[in-house]
Wavefront OBJ file of the C-alpha trace (Angstrom):
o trace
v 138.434 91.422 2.703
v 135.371 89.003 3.822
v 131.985 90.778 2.754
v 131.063 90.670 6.750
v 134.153 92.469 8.049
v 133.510 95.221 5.184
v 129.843 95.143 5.737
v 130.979 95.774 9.680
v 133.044 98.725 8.718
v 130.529 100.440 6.429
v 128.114 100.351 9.842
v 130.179 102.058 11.638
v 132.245 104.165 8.994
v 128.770 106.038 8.031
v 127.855 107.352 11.536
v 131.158 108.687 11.767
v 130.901 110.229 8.581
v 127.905 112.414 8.977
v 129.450 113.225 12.564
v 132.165 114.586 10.481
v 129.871 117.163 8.216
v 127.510 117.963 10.472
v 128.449 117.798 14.187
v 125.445 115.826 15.118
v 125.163 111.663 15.705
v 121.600 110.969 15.653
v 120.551 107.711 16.461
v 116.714 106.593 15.767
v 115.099 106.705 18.400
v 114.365 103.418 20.595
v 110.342 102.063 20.170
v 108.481 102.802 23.411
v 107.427 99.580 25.192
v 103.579 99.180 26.127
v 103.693 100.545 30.088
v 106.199 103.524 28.300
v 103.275 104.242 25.970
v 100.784 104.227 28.199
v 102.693 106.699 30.716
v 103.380 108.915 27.691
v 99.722 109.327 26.582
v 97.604 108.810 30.202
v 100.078 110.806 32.389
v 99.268 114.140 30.338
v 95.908 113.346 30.213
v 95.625 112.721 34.152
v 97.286 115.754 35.276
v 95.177 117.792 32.583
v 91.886 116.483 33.767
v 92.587 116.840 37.165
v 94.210 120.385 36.733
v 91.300 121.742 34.619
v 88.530 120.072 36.943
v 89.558 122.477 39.871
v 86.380 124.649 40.242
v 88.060 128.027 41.021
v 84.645 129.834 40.861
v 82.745 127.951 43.503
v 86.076 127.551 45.693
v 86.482 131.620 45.532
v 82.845 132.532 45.907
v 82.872 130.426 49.078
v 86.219 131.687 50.574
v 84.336 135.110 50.062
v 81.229 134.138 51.990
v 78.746 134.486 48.918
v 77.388 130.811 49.371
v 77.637 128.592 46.221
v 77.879 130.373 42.808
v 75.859 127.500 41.271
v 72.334 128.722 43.166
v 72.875 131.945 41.814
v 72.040 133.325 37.958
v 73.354 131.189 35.054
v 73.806 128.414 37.885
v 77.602 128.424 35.952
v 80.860 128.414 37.816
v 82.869 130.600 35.363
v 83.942 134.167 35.724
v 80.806 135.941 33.982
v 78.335 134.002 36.479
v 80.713 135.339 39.057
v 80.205 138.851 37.965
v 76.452 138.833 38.613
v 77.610 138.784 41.867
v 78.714 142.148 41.870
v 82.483 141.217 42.299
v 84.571 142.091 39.757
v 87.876 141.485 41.030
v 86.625 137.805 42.348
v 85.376 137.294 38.696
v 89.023 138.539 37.103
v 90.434 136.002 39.401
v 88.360 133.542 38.583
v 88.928 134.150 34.749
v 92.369 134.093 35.431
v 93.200 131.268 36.884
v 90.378 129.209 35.189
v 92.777 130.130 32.064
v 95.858 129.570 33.888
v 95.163 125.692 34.497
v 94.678 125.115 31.095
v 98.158 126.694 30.311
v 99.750 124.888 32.828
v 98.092 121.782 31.856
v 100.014 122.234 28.643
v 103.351 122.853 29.882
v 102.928 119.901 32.215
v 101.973 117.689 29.282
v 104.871 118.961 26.957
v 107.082 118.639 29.965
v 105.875 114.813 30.460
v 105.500 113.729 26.708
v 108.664 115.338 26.378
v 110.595 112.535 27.906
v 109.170 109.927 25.764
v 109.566 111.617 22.577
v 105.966 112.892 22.157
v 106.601 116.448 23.354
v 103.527 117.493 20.895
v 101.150 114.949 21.907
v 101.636 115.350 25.061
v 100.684 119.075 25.049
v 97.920 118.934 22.866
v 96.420 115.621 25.146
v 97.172 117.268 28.372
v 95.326 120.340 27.115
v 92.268 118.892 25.553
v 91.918 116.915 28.991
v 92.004 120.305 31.150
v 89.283 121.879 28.731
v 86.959 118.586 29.577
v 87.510 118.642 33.365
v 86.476 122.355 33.559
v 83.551 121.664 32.136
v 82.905 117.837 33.573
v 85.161 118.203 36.645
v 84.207 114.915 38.586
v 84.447 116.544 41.710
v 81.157 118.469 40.942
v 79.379 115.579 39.430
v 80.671 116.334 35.468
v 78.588 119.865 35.572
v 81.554 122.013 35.408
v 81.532 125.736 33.705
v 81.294 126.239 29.609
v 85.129 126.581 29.045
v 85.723 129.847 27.712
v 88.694 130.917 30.211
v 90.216 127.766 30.063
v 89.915 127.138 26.052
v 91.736 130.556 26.322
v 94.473 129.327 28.873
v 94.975 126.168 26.291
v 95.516 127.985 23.774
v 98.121 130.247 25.249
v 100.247 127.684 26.306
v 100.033 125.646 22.633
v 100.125 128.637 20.637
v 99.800 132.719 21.948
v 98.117 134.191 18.483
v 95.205 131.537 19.039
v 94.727 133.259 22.803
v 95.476 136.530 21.267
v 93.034 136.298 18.585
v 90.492 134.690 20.081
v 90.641 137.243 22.932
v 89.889 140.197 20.702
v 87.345 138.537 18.510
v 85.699 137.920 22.106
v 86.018 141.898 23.148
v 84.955 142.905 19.733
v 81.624 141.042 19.990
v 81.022 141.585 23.924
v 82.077 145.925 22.636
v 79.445 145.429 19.874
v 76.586 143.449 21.141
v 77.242 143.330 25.255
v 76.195 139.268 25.230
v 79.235 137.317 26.732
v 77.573 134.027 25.492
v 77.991 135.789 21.925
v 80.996 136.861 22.043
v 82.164 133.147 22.895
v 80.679 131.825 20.132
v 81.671 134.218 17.757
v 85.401 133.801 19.035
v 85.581 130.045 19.277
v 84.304 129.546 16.075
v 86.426 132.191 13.974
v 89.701 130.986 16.289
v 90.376 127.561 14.723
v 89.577 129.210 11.389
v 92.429 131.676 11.980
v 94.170 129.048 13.285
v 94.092 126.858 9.875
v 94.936 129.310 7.826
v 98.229 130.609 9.782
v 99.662 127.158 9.532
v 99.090 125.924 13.296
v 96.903 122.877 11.895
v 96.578 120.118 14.910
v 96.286 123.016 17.275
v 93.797 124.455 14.738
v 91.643 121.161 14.938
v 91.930 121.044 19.043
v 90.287 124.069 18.958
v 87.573 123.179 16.659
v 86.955 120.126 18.899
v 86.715 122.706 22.099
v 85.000 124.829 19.939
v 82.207 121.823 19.523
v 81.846 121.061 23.073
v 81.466 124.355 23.867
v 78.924 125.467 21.790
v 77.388 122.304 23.149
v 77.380 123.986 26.640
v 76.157 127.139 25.291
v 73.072 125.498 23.603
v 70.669 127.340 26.224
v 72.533 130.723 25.529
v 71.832 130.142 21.934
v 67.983 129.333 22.959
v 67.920 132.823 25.127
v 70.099 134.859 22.546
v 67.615 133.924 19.600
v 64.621 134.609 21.854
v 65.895 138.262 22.972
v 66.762 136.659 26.763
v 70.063 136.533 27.454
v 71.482 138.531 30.088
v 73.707 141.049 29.067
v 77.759 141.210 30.791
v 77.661 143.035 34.378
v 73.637 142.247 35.033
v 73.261 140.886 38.695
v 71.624 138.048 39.408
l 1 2 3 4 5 6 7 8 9 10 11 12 13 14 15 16 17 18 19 20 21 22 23 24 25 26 27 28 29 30 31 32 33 34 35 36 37 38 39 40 41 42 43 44 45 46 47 48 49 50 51 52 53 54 55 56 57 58 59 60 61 62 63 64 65 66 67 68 69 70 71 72 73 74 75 76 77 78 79 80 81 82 83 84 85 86 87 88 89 90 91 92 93 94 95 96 97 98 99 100 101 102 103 104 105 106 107 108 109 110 111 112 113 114 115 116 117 118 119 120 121 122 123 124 125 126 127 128 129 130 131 132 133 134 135 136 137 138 139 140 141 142 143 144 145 146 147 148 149 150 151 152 153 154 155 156 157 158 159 160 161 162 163 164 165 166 167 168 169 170 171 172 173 174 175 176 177 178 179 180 181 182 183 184 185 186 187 188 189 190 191 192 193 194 195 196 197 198 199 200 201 202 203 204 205 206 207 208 209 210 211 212 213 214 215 216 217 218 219 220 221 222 223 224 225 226 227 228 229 230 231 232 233 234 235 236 237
């Protein structure tokens, strides 16, 4: 038999074999071209951003006739600047669905990588890029809120425990020391710790990146918490 005819036959022969013992034909996987690539990696990205950079606190303070959140105490658009208002059920909708963007964000991005292979990636990107348009949304000239809801919706949708466990390390503080700024800190800094050591380790490291930029955005908390002037959770502005 010629050595290219047997060669031939071996090529085909071994697909068929392991179709045989296992039931599955797996074939590797086709490179993405460039343009694929770039949809794979930008596409998550873009619908992140733009999910995360929708500023639910000013758009709800303004549908309820209380002017622009941003004149008023912390000058923040999150859910705890919202409470000074007095509202507490605008400021649980406001933490809501400032969390729910960044799970969605996630699902989108799984959804989307998903079809090129990069389920993952696309997940992790798509929720990175919500956390950085909540707190740069273009819309409000990059001066966006400090993250906390949405780190929390990000992490839900890549991985519950984080949310869970970042969610009680946050009540824990906030029960012991009434400071929403410390309880943030406290929680995103133990979270990817946690994280790390039950085994989730590139979600562990995009929340140690979130954790950095929001620390960053708590800086002046951190000024006000060491100099005894931090508002405490619940006072008006």
């Amino acid at each position: 038999m010629p050595l290219s005819v047997l060669f031939a036959a071996l090529l085909i022969a071994a697909p068929l074999a392991a179709f045989a013992a296992t039931g599955d034909l797996t074939l590797a996987p086709t490179p993405l071209s460039p343009s694929e690539s770039a949809v794979a990696y930008l596409a998550p990205i873009a619908l992140g951003y733009l999910l995360g950079s929708i500023p639910f606190g000013l758009l709800l303070t303004r549908l309820a006739g209380l002017g622009d959140i941003r004149a008023l105490g912390s000058g923040n658009i999150g859910a705890t600047n919202v409470l000074r208002t007095g509202r507490k059920g605008l400021a649980a909708l406001t933490l809501l669905l400032d969390g729910l963007k960044g799970t969605l964000a996630v699902f989108l991005g799984y959804t989307v990588g998903a079809q090129f292979g990069l389920a993952i990636d696309g997940a992790l990107l798509a929720g990175l890029a919500a956390f950085l348009g909540h707190i740069f949304p273009v819309w409000l000239g990059f001066k966006g809120g400090k993250g906390v809801a949405t780190y929390i919706g990000v992490l839900a949708g890549l991985v519950w425990p984080g949310a869970l466990i970042f969610c009680a390390l946050w009540l824990g503080t906030a029960f012991l020391t009434r400071y929403s700024s410390a309880s943030a800190i406290a929680a995103s800094i133990l979270t990817p710790v946690a994280l790390l050591i039950l085994g989730y380790v590139p979600e562990s490291l995009l929340a140690a990146l979130m954790t950095l930029l929001l620390l960053w955005k708590h800086s002046a908390n951190i000024s006000r918490l060491l100099k005894g002037e931090e508002p405490k959770i619940g006072a008006k502005a």
